[in-house]
C-alpha positions as CSV (number, residue, x, y, z in Angstrom):
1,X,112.1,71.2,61.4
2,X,113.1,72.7,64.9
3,X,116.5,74.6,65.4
4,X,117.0,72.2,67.9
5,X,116.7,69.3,65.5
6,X,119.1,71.4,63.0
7,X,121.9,72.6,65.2
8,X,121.7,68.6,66.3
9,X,121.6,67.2,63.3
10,X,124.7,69.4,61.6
11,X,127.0,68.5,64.7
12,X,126.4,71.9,66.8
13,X,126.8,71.6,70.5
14,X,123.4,72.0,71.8
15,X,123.0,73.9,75.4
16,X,118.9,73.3,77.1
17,X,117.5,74.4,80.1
18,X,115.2,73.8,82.2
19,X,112.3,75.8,83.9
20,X,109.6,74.6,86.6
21,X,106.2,75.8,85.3
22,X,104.8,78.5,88.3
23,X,102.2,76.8,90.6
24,X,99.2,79.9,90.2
25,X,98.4,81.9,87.1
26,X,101.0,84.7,87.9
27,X,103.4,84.4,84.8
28,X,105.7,87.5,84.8
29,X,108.7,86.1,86.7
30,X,108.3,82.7,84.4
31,X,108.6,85.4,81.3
32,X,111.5,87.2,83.0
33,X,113.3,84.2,83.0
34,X,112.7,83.4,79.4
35,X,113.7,86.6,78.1
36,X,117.3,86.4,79.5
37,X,117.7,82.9,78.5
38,X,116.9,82.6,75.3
39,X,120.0,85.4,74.4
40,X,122.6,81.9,76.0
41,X,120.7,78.8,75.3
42,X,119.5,76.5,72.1
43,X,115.9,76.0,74.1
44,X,114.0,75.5,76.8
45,X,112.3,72.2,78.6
46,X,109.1,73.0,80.3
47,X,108.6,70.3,83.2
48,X,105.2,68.0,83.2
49,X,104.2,68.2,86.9
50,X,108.0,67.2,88.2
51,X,108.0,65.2,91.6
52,X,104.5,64.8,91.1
53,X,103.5,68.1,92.4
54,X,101.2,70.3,90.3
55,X,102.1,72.9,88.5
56,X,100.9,75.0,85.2
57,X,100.9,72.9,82.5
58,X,103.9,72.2,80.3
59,X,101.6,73.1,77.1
60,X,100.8,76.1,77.9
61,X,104.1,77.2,79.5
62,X,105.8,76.1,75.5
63,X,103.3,78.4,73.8
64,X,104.4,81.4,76.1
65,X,108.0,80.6,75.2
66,X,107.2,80.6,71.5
67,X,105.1,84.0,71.8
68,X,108.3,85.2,73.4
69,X,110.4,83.6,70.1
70,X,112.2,80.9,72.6
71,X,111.5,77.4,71.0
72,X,110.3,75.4,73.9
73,X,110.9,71.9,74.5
74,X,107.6,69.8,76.0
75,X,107.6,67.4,78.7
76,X,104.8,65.0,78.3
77,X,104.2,62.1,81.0
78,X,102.0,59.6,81.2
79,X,101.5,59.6,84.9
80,X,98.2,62.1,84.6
81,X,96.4,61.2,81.2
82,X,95.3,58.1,79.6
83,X,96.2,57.1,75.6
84,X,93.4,59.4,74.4
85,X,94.1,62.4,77.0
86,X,97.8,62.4,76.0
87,X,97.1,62.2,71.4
88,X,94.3,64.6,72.0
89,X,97.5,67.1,73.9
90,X,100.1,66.4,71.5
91,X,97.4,67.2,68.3
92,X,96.9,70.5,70.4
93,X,100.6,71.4,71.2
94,X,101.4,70.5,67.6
95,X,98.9,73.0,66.1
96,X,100.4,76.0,68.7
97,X,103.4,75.2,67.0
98,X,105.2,73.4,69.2
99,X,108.0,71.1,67.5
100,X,110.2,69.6,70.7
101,X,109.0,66.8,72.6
102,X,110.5,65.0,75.8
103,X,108.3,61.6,76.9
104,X,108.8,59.7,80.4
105,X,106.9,57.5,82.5
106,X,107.0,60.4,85.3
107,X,106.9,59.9,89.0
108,X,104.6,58.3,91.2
109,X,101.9,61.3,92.5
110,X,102.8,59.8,96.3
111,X,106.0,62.2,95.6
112,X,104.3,65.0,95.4
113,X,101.9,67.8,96.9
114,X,98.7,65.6,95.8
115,X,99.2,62.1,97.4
116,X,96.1,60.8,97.5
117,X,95.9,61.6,93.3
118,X,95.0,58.5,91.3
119,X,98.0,57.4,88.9
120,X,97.2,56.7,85.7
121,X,100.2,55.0,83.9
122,X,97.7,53.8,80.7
123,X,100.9,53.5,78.8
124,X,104.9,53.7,79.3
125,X,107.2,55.5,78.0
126,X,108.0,53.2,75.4
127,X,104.8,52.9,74.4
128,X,104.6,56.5,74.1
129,X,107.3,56.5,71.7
130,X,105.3,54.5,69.6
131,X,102.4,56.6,69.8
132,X,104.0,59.9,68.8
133,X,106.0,58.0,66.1
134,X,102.5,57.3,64.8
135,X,101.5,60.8,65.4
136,X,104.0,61.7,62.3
137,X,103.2,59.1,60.2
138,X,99.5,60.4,60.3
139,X,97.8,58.0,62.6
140,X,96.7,57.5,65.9
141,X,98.2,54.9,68.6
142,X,95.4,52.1,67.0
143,X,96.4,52.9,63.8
144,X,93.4,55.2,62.7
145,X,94.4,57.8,59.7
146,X,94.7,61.0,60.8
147,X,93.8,64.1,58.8
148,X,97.2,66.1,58.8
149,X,99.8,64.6,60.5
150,X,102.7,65.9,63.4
151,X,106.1,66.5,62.8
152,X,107.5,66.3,66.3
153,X,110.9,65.6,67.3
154,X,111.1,63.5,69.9
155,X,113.1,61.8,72.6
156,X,113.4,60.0,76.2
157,X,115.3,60.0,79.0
158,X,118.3,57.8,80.3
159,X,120.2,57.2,83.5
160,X,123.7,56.2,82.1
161,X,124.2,56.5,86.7
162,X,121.9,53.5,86.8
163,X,123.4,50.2,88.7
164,X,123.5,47.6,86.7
165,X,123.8,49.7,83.6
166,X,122.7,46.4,81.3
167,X,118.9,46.5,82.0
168,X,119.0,50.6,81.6
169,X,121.1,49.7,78.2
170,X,118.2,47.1,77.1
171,X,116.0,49.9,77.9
172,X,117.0,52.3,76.0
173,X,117.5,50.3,72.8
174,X,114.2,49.1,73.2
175,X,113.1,53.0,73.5
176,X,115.4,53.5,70.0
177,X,113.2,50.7,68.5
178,X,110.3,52.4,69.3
179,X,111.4,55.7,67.3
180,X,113.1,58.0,69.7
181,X,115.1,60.3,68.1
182,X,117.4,61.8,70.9
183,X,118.3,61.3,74.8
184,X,118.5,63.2,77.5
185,X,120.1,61.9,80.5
186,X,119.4,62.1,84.7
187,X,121.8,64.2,86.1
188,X,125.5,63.5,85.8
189,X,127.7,64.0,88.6
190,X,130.9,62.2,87.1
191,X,132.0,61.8,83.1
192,X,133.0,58.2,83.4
193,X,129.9,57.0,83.8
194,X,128.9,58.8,81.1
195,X,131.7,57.8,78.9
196,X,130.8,54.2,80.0
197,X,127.2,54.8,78.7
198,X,128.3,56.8,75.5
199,X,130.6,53.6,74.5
200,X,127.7,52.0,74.1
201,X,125.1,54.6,72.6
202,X,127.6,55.6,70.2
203,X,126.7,52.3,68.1
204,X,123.5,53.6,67.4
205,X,122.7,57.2,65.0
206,X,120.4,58.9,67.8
207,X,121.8,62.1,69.7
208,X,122.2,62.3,73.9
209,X,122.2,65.4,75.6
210,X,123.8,65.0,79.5
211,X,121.7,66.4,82.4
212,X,124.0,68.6,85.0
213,X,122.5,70.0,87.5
214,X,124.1,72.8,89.6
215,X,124.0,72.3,93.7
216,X,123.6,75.1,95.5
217,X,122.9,73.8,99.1
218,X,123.4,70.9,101.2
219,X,120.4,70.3,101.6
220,X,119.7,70.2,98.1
221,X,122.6,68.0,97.5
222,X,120.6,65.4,100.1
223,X,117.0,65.4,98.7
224,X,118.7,64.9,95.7
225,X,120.6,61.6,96.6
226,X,117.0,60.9,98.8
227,X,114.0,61.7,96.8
228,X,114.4,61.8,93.3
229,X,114.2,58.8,91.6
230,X,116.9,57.5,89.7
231,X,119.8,60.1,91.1
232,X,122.5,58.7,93.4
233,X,125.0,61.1,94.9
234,X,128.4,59.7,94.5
235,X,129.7,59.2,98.1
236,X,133.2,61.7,98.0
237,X,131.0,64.3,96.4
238,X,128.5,64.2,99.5
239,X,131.9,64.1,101.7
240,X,133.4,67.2,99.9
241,X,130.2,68.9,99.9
242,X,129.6,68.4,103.6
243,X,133.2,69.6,104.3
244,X,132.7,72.8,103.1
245,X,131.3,76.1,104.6
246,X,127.6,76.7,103.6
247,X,128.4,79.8,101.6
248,X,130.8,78.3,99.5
249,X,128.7,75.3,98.5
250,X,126.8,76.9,95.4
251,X,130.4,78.3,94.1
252,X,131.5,75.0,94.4
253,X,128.5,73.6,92.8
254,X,128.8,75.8,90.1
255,X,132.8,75.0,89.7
256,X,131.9,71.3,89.7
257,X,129.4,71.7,87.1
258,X,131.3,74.1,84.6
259,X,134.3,71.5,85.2
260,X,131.9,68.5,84.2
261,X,131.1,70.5,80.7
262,X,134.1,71.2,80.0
263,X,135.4,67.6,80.2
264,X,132.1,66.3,77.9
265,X,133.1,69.5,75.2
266,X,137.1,68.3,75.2
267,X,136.4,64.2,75.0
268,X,133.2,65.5,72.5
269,X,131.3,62.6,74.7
270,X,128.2,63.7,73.4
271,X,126.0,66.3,71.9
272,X,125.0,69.1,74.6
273,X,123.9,69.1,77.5
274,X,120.4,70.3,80.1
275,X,121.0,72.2,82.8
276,X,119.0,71.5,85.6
277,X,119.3,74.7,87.7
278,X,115.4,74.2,89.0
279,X,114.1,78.0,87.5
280,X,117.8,79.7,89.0
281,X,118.7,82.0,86.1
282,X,121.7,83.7,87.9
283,X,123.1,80.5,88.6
284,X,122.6,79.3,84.7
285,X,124.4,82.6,84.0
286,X,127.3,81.9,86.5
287,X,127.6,78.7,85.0
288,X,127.8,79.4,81.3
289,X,130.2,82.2,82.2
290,X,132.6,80.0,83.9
291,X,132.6,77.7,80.7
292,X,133.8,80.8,78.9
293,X,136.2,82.0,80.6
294,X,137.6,78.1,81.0
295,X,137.4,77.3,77.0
């Protein structure tokens, strides 16, 4: 069983991060990272191609992590391999060790740096639930026995932002059914929403983690709100945001987020939380120690 699965399962606040694979072979500033983070966070989510653009792969970026004794969470998607691709990578991540597993549909490649790439989409997300729940039951996706079987613990995203809510809701019950065992959310920019969401995940026994993601520019702040599927800026954060001097932006983003934590830890909304600081160390430091110097 992971830690993360552990310190989830006894009721511990989980804290993730989140780090960007390098684009190139040159790892040392990927293991820099690592080594200062795994001293303040629970683990570490390795992105699958994010945006579509390509990167080191999220397999090989987990078993670095665990050779530096950081458990790794990985990213799979199902935008770049078909059914067989995506078993035949989960067998081989499994047998490096790795325990932590994060499924989504991923993003169209016309986001990214390879446009012309051919999608591949075999399966969903849901149906990749269902795959890796077979996985640990010992067979594959068509029901074929497998000689050993995985023991991953797995989970899926959910955008408790999303407008309506109901079809996201329907969604992610129907991504419980399949067997996921934890959530993580898109980014969270105010705690009513996901207090609104949490009323109704808290029905179910499965464990959400809230994405917050610390702004640090303007312009950031926009290809958020423009680019990335699934986020939507509120409109008096954009306002306040655009109000303020350009060097005071990433303190405030930093306030904002540290603020937001704060508010899920008091009301105990849910069970940790990502940060999405895009590879920033120094502003995951800055953000934990504004958290401890608040609590």
């Amino acid at each position: 069983m992971s830690n993360l699965k552990k310190k989830l399962i006894n009721g511990d606040f989980v804290i993730t991060v989140e780090i960007t694979p390098p684009k190139g072979t040159e790892i040392s500033q990927m293991v820099n990272k690592l080594q200062e983070l795994k001293l303040l966070v629970d683990a570490v989510n390795f992105t699958d191609n994010p945006s579509g653009k390509m990167r080191m792969c999220s397999l090989a970026a987990c078993k670095i992590s665990l050779d530096l004794g950081f458990e790794p969470v990985l990213q799979m998607t199902c935008r770049d391999r078909n059914r067989i691709g995506i078993q035949s990578d989960l067998l081989g991540a499994h047998a490096l060790g790795i325990r932590n597993l994060l499924v989504m549909t991923g993003d169209h490649p016309v986001m990214g740096d390879h446009k012309e790439a051919k999608p591949v989409y075999d399966i969903d997300s849901s149906i990749l639930l269902k795959l890796v729940n077979n996985l640990n039951n010992g067979f594959d996706l068509n029901g074929n026995k497998l000689n050993g079987k995985t023991e991953f613990f797995y989970g899926a995203v959910v955008n408790p932002n999303a407008e309506p809510l109901i079809p996201q809701l329907k969604r992610f019950e129907q991504k419980l059914k399949m067997g996921a065992e934890f959530f993580q959310t898109q980014m969270i920019f105010e705690t009513a929403l996901l207090e609104k969401f949490m009323e109704h995940a808290g029905k179910f026994n499965t464990k959400v983690i809230a994405g917050i993601v610390i702004i640090r520019s303007k312009k950031m702040l926009h290809y958020l709100n423009s680019k990335v599927p699934g986020v939507s800026v509120p409109g008096w954060l954009i306002d306040k945001i655009e109000g303020l001097k350009d060097e005071d932006v990433e303190k405030f983003g930093v306030e904002l987020a540290g603020k937001l934590i704060l508010n899920i830890m008091e009301q105990k909304l849910c069970h940790g939380i990502h940060i999405m600081a895009f590879s920033k160390v120094e502003e995951v430091k800055n953000l934990l120690n504004f958290i401890k110097i608040k609590l």
